[in-house]
C-alpha positions in Angstrom: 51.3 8.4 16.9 49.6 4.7 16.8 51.8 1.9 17.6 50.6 -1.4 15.3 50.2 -4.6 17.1 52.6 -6.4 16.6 54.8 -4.3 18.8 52.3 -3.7 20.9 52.5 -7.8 21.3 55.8 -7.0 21.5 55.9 -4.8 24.3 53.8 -7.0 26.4 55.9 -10.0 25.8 59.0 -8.5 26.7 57.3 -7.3 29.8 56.4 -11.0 31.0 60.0 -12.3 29.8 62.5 -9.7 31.6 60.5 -9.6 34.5 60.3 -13.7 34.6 64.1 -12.9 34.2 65.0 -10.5 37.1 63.7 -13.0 39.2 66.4 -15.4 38.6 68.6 -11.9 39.4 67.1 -12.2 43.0 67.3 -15.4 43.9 68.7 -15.2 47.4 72.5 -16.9 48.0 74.5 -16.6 51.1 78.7 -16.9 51.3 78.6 -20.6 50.9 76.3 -21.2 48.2 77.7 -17.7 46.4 78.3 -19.1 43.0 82.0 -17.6 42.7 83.0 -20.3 44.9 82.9 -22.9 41.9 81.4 -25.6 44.2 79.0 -26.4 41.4 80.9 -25.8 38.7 79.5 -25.4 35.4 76.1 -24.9 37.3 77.6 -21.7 39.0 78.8 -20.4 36.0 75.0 -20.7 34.8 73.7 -18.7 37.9 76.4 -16.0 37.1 75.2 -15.8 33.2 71.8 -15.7 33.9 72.0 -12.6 37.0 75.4 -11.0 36.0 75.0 -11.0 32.8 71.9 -12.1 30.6 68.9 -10.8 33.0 70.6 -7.5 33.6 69.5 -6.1 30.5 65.7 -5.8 32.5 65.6 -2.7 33.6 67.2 -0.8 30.6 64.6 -2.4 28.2 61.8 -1.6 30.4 62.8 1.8 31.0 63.4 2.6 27.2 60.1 1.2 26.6 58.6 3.4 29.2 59.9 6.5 27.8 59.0 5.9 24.5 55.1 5.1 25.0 55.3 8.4 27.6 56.5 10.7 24.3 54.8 8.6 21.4 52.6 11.1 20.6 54.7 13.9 20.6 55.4 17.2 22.7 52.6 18.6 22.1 50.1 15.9 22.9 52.2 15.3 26.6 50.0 16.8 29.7 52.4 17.1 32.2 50.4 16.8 35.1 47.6 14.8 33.8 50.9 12.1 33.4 51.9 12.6 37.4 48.6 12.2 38.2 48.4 8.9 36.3 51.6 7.8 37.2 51.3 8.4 41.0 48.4 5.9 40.7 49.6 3.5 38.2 53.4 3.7 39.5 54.1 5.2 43.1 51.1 3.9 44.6 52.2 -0.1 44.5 55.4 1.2 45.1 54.4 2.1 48.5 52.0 -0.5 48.9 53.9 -3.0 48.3 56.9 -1.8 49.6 55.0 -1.2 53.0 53.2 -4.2 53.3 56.8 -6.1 52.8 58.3 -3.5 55.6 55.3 -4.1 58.7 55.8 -8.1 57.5 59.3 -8.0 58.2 58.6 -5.7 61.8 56.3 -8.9 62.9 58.8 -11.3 61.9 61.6 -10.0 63.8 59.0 -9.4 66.6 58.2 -13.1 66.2 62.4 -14.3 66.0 61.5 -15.1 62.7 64.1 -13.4 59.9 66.9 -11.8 62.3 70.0 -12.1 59.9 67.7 -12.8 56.4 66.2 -9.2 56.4 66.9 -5.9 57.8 66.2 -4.7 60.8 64.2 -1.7 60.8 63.2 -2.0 64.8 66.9 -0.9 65.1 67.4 1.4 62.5 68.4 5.5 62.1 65.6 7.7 61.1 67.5 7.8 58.2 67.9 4.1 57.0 63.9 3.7 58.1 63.7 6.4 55.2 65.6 4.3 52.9 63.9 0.9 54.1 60.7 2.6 53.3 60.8 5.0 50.1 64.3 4.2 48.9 65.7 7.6 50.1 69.2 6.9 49.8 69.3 2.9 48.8 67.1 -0.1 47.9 63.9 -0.6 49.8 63.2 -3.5 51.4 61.7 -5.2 48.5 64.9 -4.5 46.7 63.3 -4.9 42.9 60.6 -2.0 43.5 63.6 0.4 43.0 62.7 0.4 39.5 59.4 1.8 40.2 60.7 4.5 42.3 63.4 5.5 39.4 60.8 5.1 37.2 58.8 7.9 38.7 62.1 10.3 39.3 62.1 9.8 35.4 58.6 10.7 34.9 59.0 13.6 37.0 61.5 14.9 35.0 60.4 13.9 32.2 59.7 17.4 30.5 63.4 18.3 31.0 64.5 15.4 29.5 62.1 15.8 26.8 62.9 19.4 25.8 66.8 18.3 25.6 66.4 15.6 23.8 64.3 17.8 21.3 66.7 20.1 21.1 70.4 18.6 21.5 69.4 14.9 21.2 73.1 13.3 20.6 74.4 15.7 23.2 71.9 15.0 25.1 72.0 11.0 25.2 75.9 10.6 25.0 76.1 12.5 29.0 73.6 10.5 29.9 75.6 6.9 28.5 78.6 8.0 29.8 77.2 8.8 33.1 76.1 5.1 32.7 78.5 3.7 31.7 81.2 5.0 34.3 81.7 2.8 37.2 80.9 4.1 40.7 79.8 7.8 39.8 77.0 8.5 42.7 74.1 10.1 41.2 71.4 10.5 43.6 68.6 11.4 42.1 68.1 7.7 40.9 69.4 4.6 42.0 70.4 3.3 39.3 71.7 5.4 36.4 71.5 3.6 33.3 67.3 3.9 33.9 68.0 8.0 33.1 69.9 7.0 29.9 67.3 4.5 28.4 64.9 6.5 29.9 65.8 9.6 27.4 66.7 6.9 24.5 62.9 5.7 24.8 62.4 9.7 24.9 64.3 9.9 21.7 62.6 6.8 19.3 59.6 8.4 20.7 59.8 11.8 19.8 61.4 10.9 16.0 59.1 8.2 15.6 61.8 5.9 15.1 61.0 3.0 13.2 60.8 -0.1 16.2 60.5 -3.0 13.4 63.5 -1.2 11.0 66.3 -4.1 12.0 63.9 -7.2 12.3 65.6 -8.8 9.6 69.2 -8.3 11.7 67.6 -10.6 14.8 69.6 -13.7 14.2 72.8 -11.6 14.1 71.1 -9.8 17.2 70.1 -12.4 19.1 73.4 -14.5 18.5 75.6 -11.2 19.8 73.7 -10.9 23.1 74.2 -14.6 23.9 77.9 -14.5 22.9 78.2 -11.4 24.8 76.7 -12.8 28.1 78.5 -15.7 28.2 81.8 -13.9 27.5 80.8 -11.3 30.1 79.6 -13.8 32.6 83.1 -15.8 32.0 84.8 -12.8 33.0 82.7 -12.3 36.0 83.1 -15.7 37.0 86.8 -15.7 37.1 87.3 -12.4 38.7 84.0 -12.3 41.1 82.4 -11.5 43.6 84.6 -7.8 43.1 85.6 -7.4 39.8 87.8 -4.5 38.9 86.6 -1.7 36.9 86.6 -2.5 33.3 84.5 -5.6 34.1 82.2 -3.4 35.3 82.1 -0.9 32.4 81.5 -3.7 30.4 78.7 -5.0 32.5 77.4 -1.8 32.3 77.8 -1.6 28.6 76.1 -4.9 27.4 72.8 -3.7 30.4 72.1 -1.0 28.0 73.4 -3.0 24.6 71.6 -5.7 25.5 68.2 -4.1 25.6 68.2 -3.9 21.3 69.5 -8.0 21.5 66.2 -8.7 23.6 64.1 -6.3 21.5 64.9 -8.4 18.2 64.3 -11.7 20.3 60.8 -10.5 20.3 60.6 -10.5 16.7 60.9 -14.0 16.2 59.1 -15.1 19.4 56.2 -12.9 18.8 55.3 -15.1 16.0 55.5 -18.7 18.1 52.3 -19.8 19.6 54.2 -19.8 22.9 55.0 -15.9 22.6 51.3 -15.3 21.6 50.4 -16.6 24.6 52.9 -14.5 27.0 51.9 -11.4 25.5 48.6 -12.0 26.6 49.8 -12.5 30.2 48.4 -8.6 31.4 49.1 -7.9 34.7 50.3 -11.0 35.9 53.6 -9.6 35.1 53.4 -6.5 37.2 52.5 -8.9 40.5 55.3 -10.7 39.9 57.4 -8.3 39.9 56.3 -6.7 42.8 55.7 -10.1 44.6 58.8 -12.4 43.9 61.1 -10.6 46.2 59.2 -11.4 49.9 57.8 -14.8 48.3 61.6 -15.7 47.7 63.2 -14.4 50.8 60.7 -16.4 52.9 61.4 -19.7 51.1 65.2 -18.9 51.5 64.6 -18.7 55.7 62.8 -21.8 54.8 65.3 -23.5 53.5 67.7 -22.3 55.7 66.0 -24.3 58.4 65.7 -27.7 56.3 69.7 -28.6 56.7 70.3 -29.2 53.7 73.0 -27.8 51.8 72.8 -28.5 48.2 72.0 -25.4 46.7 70.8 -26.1 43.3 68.2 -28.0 44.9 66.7 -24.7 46.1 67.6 -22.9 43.2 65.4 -25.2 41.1 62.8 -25.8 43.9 62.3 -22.0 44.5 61.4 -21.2 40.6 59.1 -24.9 40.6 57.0 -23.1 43.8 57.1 -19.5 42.9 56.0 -19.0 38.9 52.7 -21.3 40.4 52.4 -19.7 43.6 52.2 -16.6 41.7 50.2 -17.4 38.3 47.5 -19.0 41.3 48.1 -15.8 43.6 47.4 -13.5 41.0 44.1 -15.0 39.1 42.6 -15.8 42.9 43.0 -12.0 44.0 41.7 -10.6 40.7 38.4 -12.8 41.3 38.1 -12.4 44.7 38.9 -9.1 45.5 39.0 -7.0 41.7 38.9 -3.6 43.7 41.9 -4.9 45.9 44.1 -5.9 42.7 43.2 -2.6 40.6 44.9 -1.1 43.4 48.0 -3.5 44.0 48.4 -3.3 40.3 48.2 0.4 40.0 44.7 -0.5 37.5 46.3 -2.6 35.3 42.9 -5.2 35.0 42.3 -5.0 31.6 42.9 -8.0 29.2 45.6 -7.2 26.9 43.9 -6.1 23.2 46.1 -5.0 19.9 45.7 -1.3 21.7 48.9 0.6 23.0 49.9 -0.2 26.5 50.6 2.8 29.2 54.0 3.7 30.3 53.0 3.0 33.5 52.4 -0.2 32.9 55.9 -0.5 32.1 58.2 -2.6 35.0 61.6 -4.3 35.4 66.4 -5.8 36.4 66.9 -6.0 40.3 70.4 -6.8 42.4 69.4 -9.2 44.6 70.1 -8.5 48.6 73.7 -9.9 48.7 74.6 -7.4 45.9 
């Protein structure tokens, strides 16, 4: 099966917006600037809509997407190990690069006295949390957002499975997975987050049954205006109840993450068609090096900051996102001119310009919790 344009346009421009998101999720706090403290008031409340609530939609959307271009075309037309080899390339290899490079920056820095107390501290780790630090074993790595990639390619690996149930008791099937989702501090350790196996398998599903992607368009007003309302009454609930919030908070949290992902889908209808949206869907892979660059990039401007003395923490907040989105836009363009074999290779070979053609699921990326979470 062909996908038409515009949601291939789509696809692309939900890829650059979520991801532009999660890094908002990630922006580094400690105890005193932690935005349930209501020193900033109405700008705290902001922080908490936009990475409790809003942005955590990410991952689900990305991950439904993934599993849907993966199963497009059908059983029949999926080569199982032609996909692993693909994916290990496209997904698990910049997962480890990046990763690593992130893991021997932080061993010099602590060498240096540079970091102790804004990073982990691998030169005194267990075997076991060096593991973790490095692949994501049991936890986050060290650059916390790659997790997705590392779900992503438990998901992939599985993918068959998932497949052939979904094929044969689809709403059995998908209703396990969303209440194994949904339900609040069930370990499952196969991935680290679960809701990625649920819209995983629903991207599995509108694959495989060739659902129709464009079908509730005409709903996005109504779409778009629930997912606002919904974040803001989720992040109100947050905000009053935070940093721990008991459990029904967090089954709702959970609920609107995978909710969510249709409110953003319909977003793109309308902002396909603006020149702006044009425009991000023909971003390529400057998405993907954001994503897997943000994390260090922000962590070092926190320790930064930390030694400026100055307190005033929306001052960083908006200073961090005025140096990073350019740091990175000039990052990215310099190292795909300089060094193309270098950034095929950091970007798992995502080089070419985006065209009306179907993107990859590998190509697909993410919602992060940032290192106080």
């Amino acid at each position: 099966m062909t996908v038409d344009s515009n949601v291939s346009s789509r696809i692309n421009l939900m890829r650059i917006v979520l991801i532009s998101g999660i890094v908002f999720v990630h922006i580094p706090f400690d105890v005193k600037s932690s935005p349930f403290n209501g020193t900033y008031g109405a700008f705290d409340w902001f922080r908490v809509f936009l990475t409790e609530a809003l942005f955590r939609v990410g991952v689900p959307c990305l991950s439904a997407i993934s599993g849907y271009l993966l199963f497009r075309g059908g059983l029949e037309n999926f080569s199982y190990l032609k996909t692993v080899r693909t994916k290990s390339q496209t997904v698990l290899l910049p997962f480890l690069i990046w990763n690593g490079a992130f893991f021997l920056a932080i061993l010099a820095a602590l060498a240096l006295g540079i970091g102790d107390g804004y990073v982990p501290d691998p030169w005194h780790a267990s075997a076991r949390d060096l593991l973790t630090h490095l692949f994501g074993i049991e936890d986050f790595p060290v650059n916390v957002p790659l997790y997705f990639l590392r779900d992503l390619f438990v998901c992939i690996l599985i993918s068959p499975l998932l497949a052939l149930l979904i094929s044969r008791v689809p709403l059995i099937t998908l209703a396990a997975l969303l209440l194994l989702a949904l339900v609040p501090e069930l370990p499952l350790y196969i991935v680290l987050k679960r809701s990625i196996l649920f819209s995983f398998s629903l991207g599995i599903y509108v694959g495989l049954y060739n659902i129709d992607l464009k079908a509730l368009d005409r709903f996005a007003p109504v779409g778009i205006a629930l997912l606002l309302a919904s974040s803001a009454l989720l992040a109100t609930a947050i905000y009053l109840a935070g940093p721990q919030v008991p459990d029904w908070i967090q089954l709702l949290r959970n609920t609107l993450a995978i909710a969510g992902a249709l409110g953003f889908w319909l977003l793109s209808a309308p902002l396909i068609k603006t020149q702006i949206g044009q425009r991000l869907s023909k971003t390529g892979s400057l998405s993907f090096w954001i994503f897997c660059a943000h994390y260090p990039l922000l962590i070092l401007l926190w320790i930064v900051w930390g030694k400026s003395g100055i307190d005033t923490y929306p001052i960083f907040f908006v200073l961090s996102l005025a140096l990073l989105f350019p740091f990175l836009a000039v990052s990215n363009a310099a190292c795909r001119r300089i060094a193309p074999r270098l950034y095929a290779i950091l970007t798992g070979g995502r080089t070419k310009k985006p065209t009306d053609r179907t993107p990859s699921a590998g190509t697909i990326r993410p919602e992060l919790v940032s290192q106080q979470r």
